[in-house]
N, C-alpha and C positions, 0 to 999 in steps of 0.2 A: 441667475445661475444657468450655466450652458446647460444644454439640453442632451441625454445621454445617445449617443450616437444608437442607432436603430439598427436592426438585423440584417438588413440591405446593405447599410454604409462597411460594418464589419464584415460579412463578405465580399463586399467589392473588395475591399482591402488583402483579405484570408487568402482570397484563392490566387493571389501572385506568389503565393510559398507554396501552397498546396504539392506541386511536383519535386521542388527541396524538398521537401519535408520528407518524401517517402524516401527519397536519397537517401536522406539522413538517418530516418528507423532500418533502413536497409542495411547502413554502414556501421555502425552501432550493433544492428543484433549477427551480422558477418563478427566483427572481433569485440566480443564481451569484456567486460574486465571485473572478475574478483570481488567479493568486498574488502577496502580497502586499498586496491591496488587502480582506482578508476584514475588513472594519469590520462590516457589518450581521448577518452570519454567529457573529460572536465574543459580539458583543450578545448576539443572540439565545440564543446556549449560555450568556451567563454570567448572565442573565437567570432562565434555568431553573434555573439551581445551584443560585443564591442560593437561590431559590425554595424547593431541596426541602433547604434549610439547611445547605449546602456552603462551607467558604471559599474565595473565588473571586481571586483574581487575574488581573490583565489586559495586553495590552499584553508579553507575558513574547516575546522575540526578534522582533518584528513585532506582527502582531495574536494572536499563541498567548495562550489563553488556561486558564491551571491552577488545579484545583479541589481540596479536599484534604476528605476524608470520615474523621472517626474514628471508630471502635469504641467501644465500652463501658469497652476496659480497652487497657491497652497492651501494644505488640503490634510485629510484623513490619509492612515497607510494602511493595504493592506497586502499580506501575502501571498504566496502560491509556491507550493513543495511540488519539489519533483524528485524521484531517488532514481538513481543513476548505476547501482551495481547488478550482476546476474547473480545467475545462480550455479549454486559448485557440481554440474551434471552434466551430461553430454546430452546431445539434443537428436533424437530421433525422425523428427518432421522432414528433415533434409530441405531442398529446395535450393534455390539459385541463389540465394544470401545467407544459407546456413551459416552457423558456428565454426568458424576455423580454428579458434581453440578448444583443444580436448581436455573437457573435462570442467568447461565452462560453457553456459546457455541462458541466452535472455525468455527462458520459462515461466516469467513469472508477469510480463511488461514492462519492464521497466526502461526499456527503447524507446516504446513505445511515450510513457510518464514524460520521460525527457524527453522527444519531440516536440510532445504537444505544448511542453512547458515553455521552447524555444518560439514554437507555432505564435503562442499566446502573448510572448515578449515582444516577439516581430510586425506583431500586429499591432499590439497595441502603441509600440514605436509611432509607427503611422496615429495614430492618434492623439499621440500625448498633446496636441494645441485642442482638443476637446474636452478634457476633465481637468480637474484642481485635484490635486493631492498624488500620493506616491505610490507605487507596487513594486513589492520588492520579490525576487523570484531568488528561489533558495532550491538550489539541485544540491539532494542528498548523499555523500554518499553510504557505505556498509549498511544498507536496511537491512538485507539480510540475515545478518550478525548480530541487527539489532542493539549497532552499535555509533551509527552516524548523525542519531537526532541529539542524544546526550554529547556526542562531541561535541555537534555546531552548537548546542546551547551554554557549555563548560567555556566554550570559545568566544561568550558574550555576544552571541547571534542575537539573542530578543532584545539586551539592552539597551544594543544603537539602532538596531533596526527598529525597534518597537512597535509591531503592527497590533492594529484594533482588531483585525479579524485574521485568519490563516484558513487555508483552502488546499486542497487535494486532488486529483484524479485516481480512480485505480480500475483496471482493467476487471472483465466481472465475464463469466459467460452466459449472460444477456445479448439475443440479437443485436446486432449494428442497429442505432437507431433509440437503441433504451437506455436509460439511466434509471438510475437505485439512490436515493436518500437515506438515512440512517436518523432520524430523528429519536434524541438518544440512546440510542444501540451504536455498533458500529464493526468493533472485531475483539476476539478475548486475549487477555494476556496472556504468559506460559510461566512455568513453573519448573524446574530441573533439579534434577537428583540423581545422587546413585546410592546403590547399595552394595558392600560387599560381603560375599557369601565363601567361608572356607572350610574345610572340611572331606571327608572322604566321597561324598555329596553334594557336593558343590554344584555340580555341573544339570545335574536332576536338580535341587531344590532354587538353583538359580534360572531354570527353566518353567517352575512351577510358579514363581514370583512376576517374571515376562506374563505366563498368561496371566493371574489376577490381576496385574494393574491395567491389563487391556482391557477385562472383564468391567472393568469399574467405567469405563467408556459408556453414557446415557444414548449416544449417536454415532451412526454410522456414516462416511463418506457415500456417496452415491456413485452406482452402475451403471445404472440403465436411464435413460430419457426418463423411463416413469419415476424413477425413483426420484432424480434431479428437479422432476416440474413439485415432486411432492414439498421436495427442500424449498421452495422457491413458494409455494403456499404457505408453508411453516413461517418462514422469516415476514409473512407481511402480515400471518395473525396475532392480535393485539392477545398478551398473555395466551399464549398460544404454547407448541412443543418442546419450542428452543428459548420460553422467556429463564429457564433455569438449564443447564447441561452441564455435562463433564464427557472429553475427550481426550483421550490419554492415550499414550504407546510406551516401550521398552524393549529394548533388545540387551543380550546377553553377550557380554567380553571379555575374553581368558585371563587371566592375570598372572602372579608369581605363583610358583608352586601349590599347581593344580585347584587352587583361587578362581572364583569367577565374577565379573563386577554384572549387575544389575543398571543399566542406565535407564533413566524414563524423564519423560513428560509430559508436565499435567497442564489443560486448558479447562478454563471454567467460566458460567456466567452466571450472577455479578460475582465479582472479587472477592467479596467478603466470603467465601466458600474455600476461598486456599488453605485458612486453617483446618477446619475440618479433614481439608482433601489430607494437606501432610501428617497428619495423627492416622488416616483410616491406611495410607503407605506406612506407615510407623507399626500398626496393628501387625499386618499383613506379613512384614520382616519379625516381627518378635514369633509370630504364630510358627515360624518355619524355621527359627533358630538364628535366625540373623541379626545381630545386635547392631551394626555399623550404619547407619541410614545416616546421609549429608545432603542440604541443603545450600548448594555453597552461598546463593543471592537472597536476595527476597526476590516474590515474584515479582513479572516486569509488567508492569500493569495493563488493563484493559484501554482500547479506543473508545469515547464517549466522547459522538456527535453531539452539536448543541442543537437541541429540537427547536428555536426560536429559528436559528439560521440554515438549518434542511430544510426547512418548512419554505423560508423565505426563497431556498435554491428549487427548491420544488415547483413553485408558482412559477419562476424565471423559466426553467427550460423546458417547462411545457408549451411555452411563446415562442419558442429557435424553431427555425423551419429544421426539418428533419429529426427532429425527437419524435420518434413515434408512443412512446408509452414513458413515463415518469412512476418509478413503482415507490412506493414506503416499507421500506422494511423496517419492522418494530423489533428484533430480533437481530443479532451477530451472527456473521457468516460462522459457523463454528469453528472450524478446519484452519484458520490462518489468522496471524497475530499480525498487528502493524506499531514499527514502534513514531508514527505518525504521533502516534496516542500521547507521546510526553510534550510534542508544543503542544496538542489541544488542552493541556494539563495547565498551559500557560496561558495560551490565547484564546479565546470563543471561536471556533471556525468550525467544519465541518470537510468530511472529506466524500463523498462518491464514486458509486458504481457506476464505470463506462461500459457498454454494451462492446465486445469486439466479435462475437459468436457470429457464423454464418454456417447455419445447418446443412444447407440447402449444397453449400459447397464444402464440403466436411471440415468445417474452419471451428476447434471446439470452444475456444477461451479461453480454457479452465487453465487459471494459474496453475502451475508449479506440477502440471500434470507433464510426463515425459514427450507426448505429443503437442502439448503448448500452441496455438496458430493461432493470429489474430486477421483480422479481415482489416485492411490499413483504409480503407473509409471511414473506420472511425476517429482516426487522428483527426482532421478536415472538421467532423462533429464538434468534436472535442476543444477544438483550437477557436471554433465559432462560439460554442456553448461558453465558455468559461471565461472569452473576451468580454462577451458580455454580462455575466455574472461579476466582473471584477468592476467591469463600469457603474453598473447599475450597484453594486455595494458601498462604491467611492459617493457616489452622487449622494444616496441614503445615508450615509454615512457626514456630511458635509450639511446636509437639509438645517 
């Protein structure tokens, strides 16, 4: 069996994209695209595939579009997600490649996802006469919507593809240089409802329902650096703060004849807590006179890493030159849902936290936060880190 290409061979190879590359998250987070509208976005990744002799398909559950990369010989498959849509916000960071759509911003990384995902096709292009077996790269798109993994899979994504493992990146505000495991934790699912409240009162007791269901919030977002490093101690203790929580919001929306609607939603960890959650909302609308409370889904489930294969990712990129710290968090970020979560529902894989944070240069990470900066060194990480985590899977995989 060949020998899996070492951290030398994969950067020699890396850093001839490395200046593409930043083109590319440059050009991407300048014109974002929608969930569901990622046409010029989809292009442009299937453009590259092709390019570095990938076959590429298009159009797979929306604009998704899946590339399939073989080895030398045959082999085990495995995959790698990338989601490809922004977010519905205008972006305040400004800068020489801001957002020139208003009212859309890549806030969340997901330029960034795709880069690295192209990064890691490119590269390993260059290698495929060194491993046996297949990697299939699957750029998502409407993550945001939470609505792009259930298409590509409705569209018979896993049943020709069928990989033994599936893999992630996701941006984290972690220094450049750190990555995050989730060995079973990962992120919480959400839950959505409204209520409506009519009456002469309406507007008061649909006011009074906003705050309780904030009220029922276990955790708070973080302000301050102190408070952030405290989150950041919480998610790596084992039954620790966050091994149970509930995060919730609600806002208040006029309706017909002096009516007022109740919107919210509910995050929670583990799952099995959404009933209780929708009865103690159930409570809280009969208490104040509201009889209407709809549920129109069921929840959309939680992300659950597989701890056999964090564990395994764990070991691997503490080896990559430039991983300064490999953290374990036992515990889901609270604050953000991924609907990553229904392949891992299908396939054993696991997804990670990329560091892009750079304090030093006010660069904060933080997803979906209106100032959003990523330090684009960690693409170059990222694109190293996860080439060889996809080799080193194939070969293990193959043994």
């Amino acid at each position: 069996m060949t020998a899996v290409p070492n951290a030398s061979v994969i950067d020699q190879i890396a850093v001839h994209f490395d200046a593409d590359l930043i083109a590319l998250r440059r050009d991407l987070h300048r014109w974002p695209e929608l969930a569901g509208d990622e046409r010029r976005t989809a292009s442009a990744v299937a453009e590259r595939l092709r390019a570095a002799g990938l076959s590429v398909s298009t159009g797979i559950g929306g604009h998704g579009v899946v590339a399939v990369l073989d080895g030398a010989g045959l082999g085990p498959t495995v995959a790698y997600r990338a989601d490809m849509d922004a977010v519905a916000a205008d972006e305040l960071a400004g800068g020489e490649f801001a957002s020139q759509v208003p009212g859309a911003a890549h806030l969340c990384g997901h330029d960034l996802h795709t880069t690295i995902g192209v990064g890691i096709a490119e590269t390993l292009s260059r290698l495929r006469h060194r491993f046996s077996g297949r990697v299939v790269f699957v750029f998502q798109p409407a993550e945001e919507t939470l609505d792009g993994a259930r298409a590509m899979i409705d569209a018979g994504l896993l049943n020709w593809a069928a990989p033994e493992e599936m893999y992630a990146l996701h941006c984290s505000p972690l220094p450049v240089g750190a990555f995050a495991v989730m060995p079973g934790a990962g992120q919480p699912g959400l839950d959505v409802g409204h209520i409506d409240v009519s009456g002469p009162n309406a507007a008061d007791t649909g006011a009074q329902l906003v705050a309780s269901i904030n009220d029922m919030s276990t955790v708070t977002e973080p302000q301050t650096p102190e408070e952030f490093a405290q989150l950041l101690n919480d998610l790596q203790a084992t039954d620790g703060p966050l091994a149970r929580f509930v995060f919730t919001g609600a806002l208040l929306t006029p309706a017909d004849d002096g009516a007022v609607r109740v919107q919210f939603w509910l995050r929670t960890w583990p799952d099995d807590r959404y009933p209780a959650l929708r009865e103690d909302v159930r409570r809280l609308a009969h208490s104040v006179g509201a009889t209407r409370v709809e549920f129109p889904q069921p929840p959309f489930p939680s992300m659950v890493c597989s701890p056999e294969l964090s564990r395994a990712a764990a070991t691997h990129l503490r080896g990559v030159p430039g991983v300064s710290t490999v953290e374990v968090f036992h515990a889901p970020f609270p604050f953000n849902g991924e609907d990553f979560a229904l392949f891992l529902r299908r396939v054993p894989g696991a997804m990670f936290f990329l560091g892009v944070a750079n304090p030093d240069a006010g660069v904060n990470g933080l997803p979906h936060a209106p100032g959003f900066a990523a330090d684009e060194r960690a693409i170059g990480l990222g694109v190293r880190a996860m080439t060889g985590l996809l080799l080193s899977r194939l070969h293990t995989l193959h043994r």
